[in-house]
DRENNU-717956 format. One record per residue (C-alpha): x, y, z; residue in one letter; residue number from 0. Coordinates in Angstrom, 2 decimals, m for minus. Each point is the difference from the previous one (the first is absolute). Layout:
BEGIN
        c1        c2        c3   residu   num
         X         Y         Z        a   NUM
...
END
This chain:
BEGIN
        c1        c2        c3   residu   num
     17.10     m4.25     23.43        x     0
     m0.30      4.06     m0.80        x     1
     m2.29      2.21      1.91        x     2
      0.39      2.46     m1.61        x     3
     m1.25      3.74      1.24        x     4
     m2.45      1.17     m2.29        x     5
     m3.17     m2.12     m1.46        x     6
     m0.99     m0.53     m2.82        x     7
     m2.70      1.93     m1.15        x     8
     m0.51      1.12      3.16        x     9
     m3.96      0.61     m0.40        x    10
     m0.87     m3.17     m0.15        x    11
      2.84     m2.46      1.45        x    12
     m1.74     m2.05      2.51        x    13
     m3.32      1.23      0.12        x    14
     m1.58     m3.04     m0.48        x    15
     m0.53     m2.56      2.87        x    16
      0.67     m3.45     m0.47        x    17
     m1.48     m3.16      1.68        x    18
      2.71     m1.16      2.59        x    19
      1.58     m3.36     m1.03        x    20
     m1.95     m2.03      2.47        x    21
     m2.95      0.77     m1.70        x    22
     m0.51     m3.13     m2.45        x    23
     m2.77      1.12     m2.65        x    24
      1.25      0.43     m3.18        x    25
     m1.89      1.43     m1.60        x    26
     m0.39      3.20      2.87        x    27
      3.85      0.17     m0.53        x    28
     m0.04     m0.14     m3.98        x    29
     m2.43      3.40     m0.03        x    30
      1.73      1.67      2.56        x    31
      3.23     m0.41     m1.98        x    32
     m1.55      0.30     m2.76        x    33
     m0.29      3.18     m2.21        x    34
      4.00      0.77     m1.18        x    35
     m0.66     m1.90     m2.71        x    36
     m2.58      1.26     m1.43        x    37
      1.40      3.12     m0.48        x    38
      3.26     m1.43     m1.59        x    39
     m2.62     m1.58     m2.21        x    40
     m0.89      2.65     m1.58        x    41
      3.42      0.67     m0.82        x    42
     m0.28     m3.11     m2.46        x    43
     m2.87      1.27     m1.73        x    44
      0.44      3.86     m1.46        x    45
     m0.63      0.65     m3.41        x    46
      3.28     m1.18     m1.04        x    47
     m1.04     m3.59      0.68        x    48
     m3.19      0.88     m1.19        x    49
      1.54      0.49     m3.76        x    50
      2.28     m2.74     m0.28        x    51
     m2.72     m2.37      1.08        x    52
     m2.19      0.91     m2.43        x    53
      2.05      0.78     m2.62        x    54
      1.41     m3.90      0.72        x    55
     m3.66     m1.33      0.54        x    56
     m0.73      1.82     m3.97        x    57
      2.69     m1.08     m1.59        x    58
      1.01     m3.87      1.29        x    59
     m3.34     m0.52      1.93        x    60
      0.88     m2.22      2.85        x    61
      3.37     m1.24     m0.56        x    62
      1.71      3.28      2.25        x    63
     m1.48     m1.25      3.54        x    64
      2.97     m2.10      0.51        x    65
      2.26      3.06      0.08        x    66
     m2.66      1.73      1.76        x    67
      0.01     m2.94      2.94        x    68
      3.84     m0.14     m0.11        x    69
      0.35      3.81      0.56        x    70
     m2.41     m0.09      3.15        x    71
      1.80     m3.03      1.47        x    72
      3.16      1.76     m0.28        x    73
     m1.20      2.96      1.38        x    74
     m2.06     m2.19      3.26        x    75
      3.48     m0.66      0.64        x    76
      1.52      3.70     m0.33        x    77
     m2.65      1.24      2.44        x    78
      0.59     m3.00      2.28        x    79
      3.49      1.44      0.37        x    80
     m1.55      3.39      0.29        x    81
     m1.99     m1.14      3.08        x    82
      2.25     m1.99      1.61        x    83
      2.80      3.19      0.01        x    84
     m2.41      2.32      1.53        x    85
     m1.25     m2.09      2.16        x    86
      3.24     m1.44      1.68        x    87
      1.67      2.88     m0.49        x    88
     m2.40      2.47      1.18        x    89
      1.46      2.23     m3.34        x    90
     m1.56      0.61     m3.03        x    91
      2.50     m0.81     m3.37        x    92
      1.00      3.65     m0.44        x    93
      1.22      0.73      3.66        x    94
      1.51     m3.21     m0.13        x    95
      1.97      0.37     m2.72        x    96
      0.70      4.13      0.98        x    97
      1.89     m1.58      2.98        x    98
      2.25     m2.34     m2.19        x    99
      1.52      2.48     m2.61        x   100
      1.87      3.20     m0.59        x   101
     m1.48      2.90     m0.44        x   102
      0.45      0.65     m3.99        x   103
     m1.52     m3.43     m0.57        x   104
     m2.99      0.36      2.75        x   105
     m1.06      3.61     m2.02        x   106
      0.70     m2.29     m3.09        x   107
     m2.97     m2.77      0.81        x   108
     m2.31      3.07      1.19        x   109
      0.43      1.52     m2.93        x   110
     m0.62     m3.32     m2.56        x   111
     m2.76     m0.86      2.57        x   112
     m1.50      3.41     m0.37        x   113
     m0.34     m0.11     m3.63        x   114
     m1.57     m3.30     m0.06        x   115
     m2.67      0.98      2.30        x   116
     m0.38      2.96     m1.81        x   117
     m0.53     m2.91     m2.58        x   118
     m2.69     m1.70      1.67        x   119
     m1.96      3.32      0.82        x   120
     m0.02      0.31     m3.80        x   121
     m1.94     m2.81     m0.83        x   122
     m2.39      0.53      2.66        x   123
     m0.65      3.58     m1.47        x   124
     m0.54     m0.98     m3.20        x   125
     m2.03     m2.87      1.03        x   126
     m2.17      2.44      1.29        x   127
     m0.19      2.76     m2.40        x   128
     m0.56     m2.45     m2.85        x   129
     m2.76     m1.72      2.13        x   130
     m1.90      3.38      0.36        x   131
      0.21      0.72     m3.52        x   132
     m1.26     m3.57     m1.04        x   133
     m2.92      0.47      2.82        x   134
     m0.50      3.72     m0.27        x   135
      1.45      1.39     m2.70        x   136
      1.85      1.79      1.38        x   137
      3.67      1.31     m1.60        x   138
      3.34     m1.30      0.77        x   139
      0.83      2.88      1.47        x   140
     m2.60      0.96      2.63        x   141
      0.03     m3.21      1.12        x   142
      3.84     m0.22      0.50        x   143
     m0.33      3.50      2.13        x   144
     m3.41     m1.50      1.59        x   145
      2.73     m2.99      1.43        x   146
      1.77      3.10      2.37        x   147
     m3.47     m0.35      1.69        x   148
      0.74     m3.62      1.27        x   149
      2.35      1.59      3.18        x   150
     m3.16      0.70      1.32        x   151
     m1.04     m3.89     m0.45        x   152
      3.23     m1.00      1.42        x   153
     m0.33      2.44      2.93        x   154
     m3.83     m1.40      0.55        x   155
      0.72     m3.55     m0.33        x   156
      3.32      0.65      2.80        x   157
     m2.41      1.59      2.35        x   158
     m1.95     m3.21      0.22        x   159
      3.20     m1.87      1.31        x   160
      1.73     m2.71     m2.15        x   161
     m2.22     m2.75      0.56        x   162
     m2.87      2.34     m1.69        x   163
      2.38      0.10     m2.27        x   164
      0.60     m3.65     m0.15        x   165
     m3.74     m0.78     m0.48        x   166
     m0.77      2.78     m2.43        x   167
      3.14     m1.14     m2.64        x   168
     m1.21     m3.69      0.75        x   169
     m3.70      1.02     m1.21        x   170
      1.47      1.91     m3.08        x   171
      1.87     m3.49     m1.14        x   172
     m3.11     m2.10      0.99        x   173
     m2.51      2.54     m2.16        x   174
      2.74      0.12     m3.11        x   175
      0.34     m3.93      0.61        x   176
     m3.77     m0.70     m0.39        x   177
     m0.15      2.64     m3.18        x   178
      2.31     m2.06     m2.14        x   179
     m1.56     m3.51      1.63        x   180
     m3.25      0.74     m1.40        x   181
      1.68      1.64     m3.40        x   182
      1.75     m3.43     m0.04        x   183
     m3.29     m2.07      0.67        x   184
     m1.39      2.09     m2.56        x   185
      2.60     m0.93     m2.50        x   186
     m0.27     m4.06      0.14        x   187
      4.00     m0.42      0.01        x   188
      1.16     m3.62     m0.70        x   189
      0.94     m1.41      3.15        x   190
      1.53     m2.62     m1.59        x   191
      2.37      2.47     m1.61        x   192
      0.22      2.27      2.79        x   193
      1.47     m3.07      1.91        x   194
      2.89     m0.86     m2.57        x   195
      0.84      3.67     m0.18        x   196
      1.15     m0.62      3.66        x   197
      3.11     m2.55     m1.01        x   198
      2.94      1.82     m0.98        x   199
      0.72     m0.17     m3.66        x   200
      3.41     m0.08     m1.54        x   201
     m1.32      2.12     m3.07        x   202
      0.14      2.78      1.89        x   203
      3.16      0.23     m0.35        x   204
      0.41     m0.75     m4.03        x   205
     m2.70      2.95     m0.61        x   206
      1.29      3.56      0.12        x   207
     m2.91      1.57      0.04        x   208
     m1.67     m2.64      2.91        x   209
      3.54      0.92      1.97        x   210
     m0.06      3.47      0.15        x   211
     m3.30     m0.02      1.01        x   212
      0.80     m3.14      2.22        x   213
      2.73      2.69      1.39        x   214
     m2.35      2.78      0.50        x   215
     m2.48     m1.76      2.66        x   216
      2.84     m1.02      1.79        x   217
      1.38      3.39      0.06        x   218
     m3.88      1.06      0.78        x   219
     m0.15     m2.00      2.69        x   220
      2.85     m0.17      2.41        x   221
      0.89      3.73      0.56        x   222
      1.87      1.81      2.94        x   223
     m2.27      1.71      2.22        x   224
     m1.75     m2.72      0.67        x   225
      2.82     m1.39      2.29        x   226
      0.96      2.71      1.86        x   227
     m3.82      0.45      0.55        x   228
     m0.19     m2.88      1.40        x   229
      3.07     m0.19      2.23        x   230
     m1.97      3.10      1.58        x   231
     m3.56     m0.95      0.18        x   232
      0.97     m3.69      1.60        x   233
      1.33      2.47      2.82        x   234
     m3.55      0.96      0.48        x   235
     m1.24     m2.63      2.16        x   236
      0.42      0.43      3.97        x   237
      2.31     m3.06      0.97        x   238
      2.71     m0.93      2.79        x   239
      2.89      0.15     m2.40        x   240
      1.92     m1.92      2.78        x   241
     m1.56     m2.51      0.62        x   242
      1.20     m2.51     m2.79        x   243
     m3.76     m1.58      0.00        x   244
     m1.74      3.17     m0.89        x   245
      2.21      0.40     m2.62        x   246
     m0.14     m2.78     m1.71        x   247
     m4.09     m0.05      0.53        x   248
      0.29      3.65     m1.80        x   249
      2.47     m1.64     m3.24        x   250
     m2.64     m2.74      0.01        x   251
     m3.29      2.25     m0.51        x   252
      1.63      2.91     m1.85        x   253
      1.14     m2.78     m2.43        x   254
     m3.82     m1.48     m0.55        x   255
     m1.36      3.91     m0.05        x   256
      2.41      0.66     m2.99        x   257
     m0.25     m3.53     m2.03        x   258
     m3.61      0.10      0.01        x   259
     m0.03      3.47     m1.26        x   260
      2.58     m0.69     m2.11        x   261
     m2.03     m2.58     m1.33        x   262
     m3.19      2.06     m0.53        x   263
      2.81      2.64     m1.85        x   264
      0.79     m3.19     m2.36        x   265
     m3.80     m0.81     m0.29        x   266
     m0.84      3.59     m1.78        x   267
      2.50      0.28     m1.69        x   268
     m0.76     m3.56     m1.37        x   269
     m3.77      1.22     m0.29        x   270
      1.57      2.78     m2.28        x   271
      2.08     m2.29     m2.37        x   272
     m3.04     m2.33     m0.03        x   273
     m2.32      3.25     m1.06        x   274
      2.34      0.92     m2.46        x   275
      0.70     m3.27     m1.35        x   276
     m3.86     m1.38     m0.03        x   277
     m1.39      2.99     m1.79        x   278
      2.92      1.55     m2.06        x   279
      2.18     m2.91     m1.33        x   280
     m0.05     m0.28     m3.74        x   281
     m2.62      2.62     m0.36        x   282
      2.76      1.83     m2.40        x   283
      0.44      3.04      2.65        x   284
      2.75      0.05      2.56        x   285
     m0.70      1.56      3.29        x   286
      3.22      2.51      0.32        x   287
     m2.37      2.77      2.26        x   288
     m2.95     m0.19      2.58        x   289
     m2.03      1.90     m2.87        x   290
      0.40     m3.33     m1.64        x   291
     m1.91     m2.14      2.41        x   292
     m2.37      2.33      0.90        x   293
     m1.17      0.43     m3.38        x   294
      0.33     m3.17     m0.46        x   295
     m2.27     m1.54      2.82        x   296
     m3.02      2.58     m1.60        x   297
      0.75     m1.79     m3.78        x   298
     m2.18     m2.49     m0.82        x   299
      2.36     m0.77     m3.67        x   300
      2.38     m0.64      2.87        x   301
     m1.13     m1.75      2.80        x   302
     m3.43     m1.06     m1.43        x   303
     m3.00     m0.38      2.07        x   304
      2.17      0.59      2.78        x   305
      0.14      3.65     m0.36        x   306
     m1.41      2.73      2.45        x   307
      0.70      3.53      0.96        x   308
     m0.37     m1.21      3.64        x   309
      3.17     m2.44     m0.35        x   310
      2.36      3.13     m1.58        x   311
     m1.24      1.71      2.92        x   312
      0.66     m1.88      2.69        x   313
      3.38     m0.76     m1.55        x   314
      0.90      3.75     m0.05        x   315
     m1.34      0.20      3.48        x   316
      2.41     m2.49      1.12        x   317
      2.64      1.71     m1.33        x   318
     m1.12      3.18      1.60        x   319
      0.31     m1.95      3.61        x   320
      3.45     m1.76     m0.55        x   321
      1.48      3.33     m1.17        x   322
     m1.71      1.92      3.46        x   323
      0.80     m2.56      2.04        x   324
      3.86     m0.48     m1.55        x   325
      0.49      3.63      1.21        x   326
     m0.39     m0.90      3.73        x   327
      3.04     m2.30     m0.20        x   328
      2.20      1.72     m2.29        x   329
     m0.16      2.81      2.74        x   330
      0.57     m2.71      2.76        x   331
      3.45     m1.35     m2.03        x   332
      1.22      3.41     m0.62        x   333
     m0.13      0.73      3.52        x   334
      1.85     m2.74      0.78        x   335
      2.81      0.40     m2.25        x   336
     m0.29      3.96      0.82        x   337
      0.80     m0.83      3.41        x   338
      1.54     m2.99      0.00        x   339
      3.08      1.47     m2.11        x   340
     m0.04      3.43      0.88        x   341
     m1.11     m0.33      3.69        x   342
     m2.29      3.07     m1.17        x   343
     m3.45      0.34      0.90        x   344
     m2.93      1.46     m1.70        x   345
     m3.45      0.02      0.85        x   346
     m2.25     m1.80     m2.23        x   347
     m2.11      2.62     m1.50        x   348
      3.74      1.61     m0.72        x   349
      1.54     m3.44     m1.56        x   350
     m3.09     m0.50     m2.03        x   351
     m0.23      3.18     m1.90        x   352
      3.81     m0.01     m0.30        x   353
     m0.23     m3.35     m1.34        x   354
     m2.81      0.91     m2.53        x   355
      1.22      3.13     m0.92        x   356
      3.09     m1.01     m1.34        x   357
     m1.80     m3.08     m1.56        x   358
     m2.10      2.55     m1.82        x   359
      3.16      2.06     m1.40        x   360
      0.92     m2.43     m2.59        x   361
     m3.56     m1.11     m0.97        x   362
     m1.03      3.26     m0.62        x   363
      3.13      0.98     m2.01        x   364
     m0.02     m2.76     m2.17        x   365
     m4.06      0.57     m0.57        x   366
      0.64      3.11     m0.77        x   367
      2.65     m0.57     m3.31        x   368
     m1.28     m3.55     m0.85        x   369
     m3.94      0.84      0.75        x   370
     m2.49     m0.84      2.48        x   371
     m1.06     m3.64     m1.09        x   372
     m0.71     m3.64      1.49        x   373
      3.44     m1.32     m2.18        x   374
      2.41      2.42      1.17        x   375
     m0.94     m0.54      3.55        x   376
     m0.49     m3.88     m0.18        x   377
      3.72     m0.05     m1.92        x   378
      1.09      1.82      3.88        x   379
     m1.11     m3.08      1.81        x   380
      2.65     m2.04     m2.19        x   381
      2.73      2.68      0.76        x   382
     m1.00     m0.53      3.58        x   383
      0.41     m3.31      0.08        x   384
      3.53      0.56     m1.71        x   385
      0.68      2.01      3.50        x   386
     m1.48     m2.80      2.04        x   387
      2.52     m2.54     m1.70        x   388
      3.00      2.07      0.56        x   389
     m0.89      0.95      3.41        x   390
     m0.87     m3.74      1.13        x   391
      3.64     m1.78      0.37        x   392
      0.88      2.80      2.22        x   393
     m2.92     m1.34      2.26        x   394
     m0.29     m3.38     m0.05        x   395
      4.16     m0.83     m0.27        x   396
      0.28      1.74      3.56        x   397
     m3.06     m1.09      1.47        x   398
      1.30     m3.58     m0.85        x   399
      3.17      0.64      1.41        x   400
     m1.16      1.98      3.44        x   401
     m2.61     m3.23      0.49        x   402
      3.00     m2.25     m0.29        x   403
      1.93      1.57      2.21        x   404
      0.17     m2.26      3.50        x   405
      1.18      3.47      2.00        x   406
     m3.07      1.54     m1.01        x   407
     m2.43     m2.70     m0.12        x   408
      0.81     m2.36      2.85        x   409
     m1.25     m3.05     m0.20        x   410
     m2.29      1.38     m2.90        x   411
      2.53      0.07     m2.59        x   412
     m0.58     m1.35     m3.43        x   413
      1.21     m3.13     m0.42        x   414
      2.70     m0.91     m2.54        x   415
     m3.10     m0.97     m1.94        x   416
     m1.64      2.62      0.13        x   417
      2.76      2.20     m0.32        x   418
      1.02     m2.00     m3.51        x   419
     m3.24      0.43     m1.19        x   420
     m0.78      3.68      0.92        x   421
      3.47      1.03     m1.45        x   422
     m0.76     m2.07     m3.73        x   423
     m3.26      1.04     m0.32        x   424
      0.72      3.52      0.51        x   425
      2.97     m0.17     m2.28        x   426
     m2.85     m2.08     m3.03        x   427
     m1.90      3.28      0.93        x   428
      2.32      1.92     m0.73        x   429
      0.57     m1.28     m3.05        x   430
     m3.21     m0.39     m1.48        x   431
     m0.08      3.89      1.15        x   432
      2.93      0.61     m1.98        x   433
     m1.29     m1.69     m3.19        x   434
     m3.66      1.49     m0.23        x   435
      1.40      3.60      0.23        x   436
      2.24     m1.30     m2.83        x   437
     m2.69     m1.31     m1.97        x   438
     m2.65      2.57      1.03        x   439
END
């Protein structure tokens, strides 16, 4: 096993205390491990997702969850091997992989893994600016220079120590969780139908127009930074990483904290295809934009008796929290790969507005010659994606390999198994990646 010399994000690796493993209530141990995976949640639910549920709920009401369910299974497992790497290894997936290759091919990953967190800080911007427009009216682009502003809510909320951290990002998904339950409730979906959209259908596959968009929750959902987050933050907890019990009572627990979160990720997302489907499904509009629903929820031709300012609100206001709340762990995965690669260090504050400046640069070039407007800036979330997709073999192909490597792992290595199975589905990712940019 590697010890290696530097932590991983240094701040916050093993600042949280952890019952010992002679202490036998569960549920004391579940919250005290508990908190990683909320903030990988959120990961799962930017305004990337946020489109192709909708736009799948609109246009083939319920019959999308399947791929929806499949996608978060596969990535349960992705972030299982996440956790167990960092926490065996003591490394997060960037240093560990910085160790194992040249030079030329190390700058290479930084630089692919760079882009595509550029990628992910994109969506979270114009998540944001497009949510203060829809709440305030205010333009594209003083709410896209208004996002600079949120270093100062990553510096606050890192004051506060990541288990603040923890508990704030877990009350963002719980709030944004209950919006779209009641929205739902409001709707009167068929549960019935709901349930049967569940079981995988082979029409999927027959339908071009049900693939691609089959193809872009998948690509929506299982994206890059998300595992080397979480290789990190499962370093976070305080435990005797040799004694063999502690470690396997820290795989245990971080593996509950991040399938349950996981599970509320799949839940609003589901809420959001649901929404979509309930209200907009053969009402002769499809939703392509966020303008869409939220015009939509306030149109009684549309939604009927069901429509009220207060629900286009409180969906914009959602979307205002996931795209503030996205920002904290873009910064976090940037970081990582920052150092992990590069074995440079930045201070936050520093790694944020580097990060966000250079995000800006292209959004603000392209608004300028194409114009300032909602389609423009919702067609960048699809481009990001398209840098997610590329970027994501290059992370999940090692990580499978590193995790199945018995020098590394000990007597934590994947199991042929496991080893099968992480290297096909990475390769069906790929794939699928391969032939939505293709169709796109």
């Amino acid at each position: 096993m590697n010890e290696p010399g530097k932590k991983s994000l240094d701040e916050i690796n093993q600042s949280v205390e952890v019952p010992s493993v002679y202490e036998t209530s569960f549920l004391q141990k579940f919250l005290a491990y508990s908190g990683p995976g909320a903030l990988v949640a959120v990961g799962y639910m930017d305004p990337g997702n946020w489109l192709t549920s909708l736009s799948g709920g609109g246009q083939y009401r319920y019959k999308l969850l399947s791929v929806l369910l499949l996608s978060i299974l596969v990535a349960v497992f992705m972030q299982t091997l996440a956790i167990k790497l960092g926490v065996v290894t003591r490394q997060d997936l960037a240093q560990a992989i910085a160790v194992k290759v040249p030079k030329i091919v190390r700058y290479s990953l930084w630089l692919i893994n760079e882009v595509a967190m550029m990628a992910t800080d994109m969506t979270g911007v114009v998540g944001t600016a497009i949510a203060l427009k829809l709440l305030f009216g205010l333009p594209l682009i003083y709410g896209i220079l208004l996002t600079i502003l949120d270093v100062l809510m990553v510096l606050l909320f890192l004051r506060f120590g990541i288990r603040r951290i923890e508990f704030i990002v877990l009350a963002a998904i719980m709030t944004v969780g209950v919006i779209f339950g009641i929205e739902v409730f409001r709707a009167h979906p068929v549960f019935a139908s709901i349930l049967n959209g569940l079981i995988p259908n082979s029409q999927l596959l027959m339908n071009h127009r049900e693939l691609v968009l089959s193809l872009g929750i998948v690509g929506a959902t299982i994206m890059p930074h998300n595992v080397y987050l979480h290789s990190s933050l499962a370093q976070s907890r305080r435990y005797d990483y040799h004694n063999p019990k502690q470690v396997n009572e820290a795989l245990r627990f971080a593996k509950w904290d991040s399938n349950v979160h996981l599970g509320a990720a799949f839940l609003i997302n589901a809420l959001l295809l649901i929404l979509g489907g309930s209200l907009f499904f053969n009402k002769g509009n499809q939703l392509t934009a966020f303008r869409d629903v939220y015009e939509g929820l306030k149109n009684s031709a549309i939604v009927g008796t069901l429509a009220s300012p207060l629900m286009s609100t409180l969906f914009a206001f959602a979307l205002l929290i996931t795209g503030l709340i996205s920002s904290i762990t873009s910064t976090l995965a940037g970081q990582i790969v920052m150092e992990g690669y590069l074995n440079i260090r930045l201070p936050l504050w520093e790694r944020r507005l580097l990060t966000r400046f250079v995000t800006l640069i292209p959004i603000l070039i392209i608004g300028f010659i194409v114009g300032f407007n909602e389609q423009t800036f919702e067609a960048m979330i699809v481009f990001a994606q398209i840098a997610l997709s590329i970027a994501l073999p290059f992370t999940l192909y090692p990580m499978v390999a590193l995790t199945s490597s018995r020098k590394l792992m000990g007597r934590h290595v994947n199991s042929t198994g496991t080893m099968i199975l992480g290297y096909g589905l990475t390769t069906i990712i790929t794939i699928l990646n391969v032939v939505f940019m293709i169709n796109i």
